[in-house]
N, C-alpha and C positions, 0 to 999 in steps of 0.2 A: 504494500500500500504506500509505503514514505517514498519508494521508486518513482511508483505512478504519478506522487503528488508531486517533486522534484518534477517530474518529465514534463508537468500538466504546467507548471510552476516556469519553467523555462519556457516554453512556446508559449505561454501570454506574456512575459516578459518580453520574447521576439517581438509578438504581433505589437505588446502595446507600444515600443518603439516606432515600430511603421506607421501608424494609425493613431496614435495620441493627439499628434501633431497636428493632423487635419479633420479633426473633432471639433463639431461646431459649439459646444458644449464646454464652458473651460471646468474640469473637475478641480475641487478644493483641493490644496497639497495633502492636508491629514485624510480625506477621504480616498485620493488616490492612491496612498500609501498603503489603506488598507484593504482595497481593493485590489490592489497587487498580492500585497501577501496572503490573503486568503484566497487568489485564483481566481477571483471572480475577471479579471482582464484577460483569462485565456479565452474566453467563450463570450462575455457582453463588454458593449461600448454603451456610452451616454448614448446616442443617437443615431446609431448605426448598425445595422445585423451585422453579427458576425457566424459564431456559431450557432448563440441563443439571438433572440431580441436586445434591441436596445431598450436602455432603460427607458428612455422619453415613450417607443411604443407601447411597455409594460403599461405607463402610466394615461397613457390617450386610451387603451382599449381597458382598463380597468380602473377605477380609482381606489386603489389600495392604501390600507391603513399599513403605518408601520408594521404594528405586532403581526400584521397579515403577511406582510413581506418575510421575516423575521421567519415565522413558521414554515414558510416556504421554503427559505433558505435551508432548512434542515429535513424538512418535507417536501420536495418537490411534487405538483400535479401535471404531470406531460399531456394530460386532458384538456389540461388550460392554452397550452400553445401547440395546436396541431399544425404539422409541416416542418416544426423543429424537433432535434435527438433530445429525448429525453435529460434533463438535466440531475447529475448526480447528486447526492445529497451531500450535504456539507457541516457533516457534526463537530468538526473541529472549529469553528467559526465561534471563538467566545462572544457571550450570550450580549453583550456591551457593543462588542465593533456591529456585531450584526444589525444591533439598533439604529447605531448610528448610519450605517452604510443606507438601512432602508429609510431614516428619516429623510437621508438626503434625494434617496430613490424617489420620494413623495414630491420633493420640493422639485421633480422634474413637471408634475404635472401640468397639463397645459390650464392656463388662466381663463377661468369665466370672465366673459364679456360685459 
């Protein structure tokens, strides 16, 4: 498993070098830090598909509560985003950064008019 999570750990690493850059989305420095080290940059961008959704998509086709997110994180529903690979669960993900990553997740949603 620590193999997988290095390998998983190094190709978001790659990607988010390539693609950081030209993210329309500027991520906060502590949220993107934490979003590096818990993987979540192997697989989503703020505003761009990668492997999953972007987070701004997450947030236009649902309006998710943090704790919602949060559960998610450690419980993925692959029902909820059909046409993307299943997203693995993520129990290492202390229960703090996870908050924090998804409050910021929320503050992607798009603004009522």
């Amino acid at each position: 498993m620590k193999r997988f999570t290095k390998m998983l750990l190094a190709a978001g690493l790659f990607c988010a070098g390539t693609t950081i850059a030209n993210a329309q989305v500027k991520i906060p420095a502590d949220i993107e830090a934490l979003l590096t080290k818990n993987t979540c940059l192997a697989c989503h961008r703020a505003d761009q598909k990668l492997v999953g959704p972007g987070y701004k998509e997450v947030m236009a086709k649902k309006k998710y509560k943090p704790e919602q997110i949060v559960e998610l994180i450690y419980a993925p529903k692959p029902a909820n985003w059909p046409g993307y690979p299943p997203m693995a669960a993520l129990p290492s993900v202390p229960k703090d950064e996870a908050l924090k990553i998804a409050q910021w997740i929320v503050s992607l949603a798009p603004k009522k008019k």
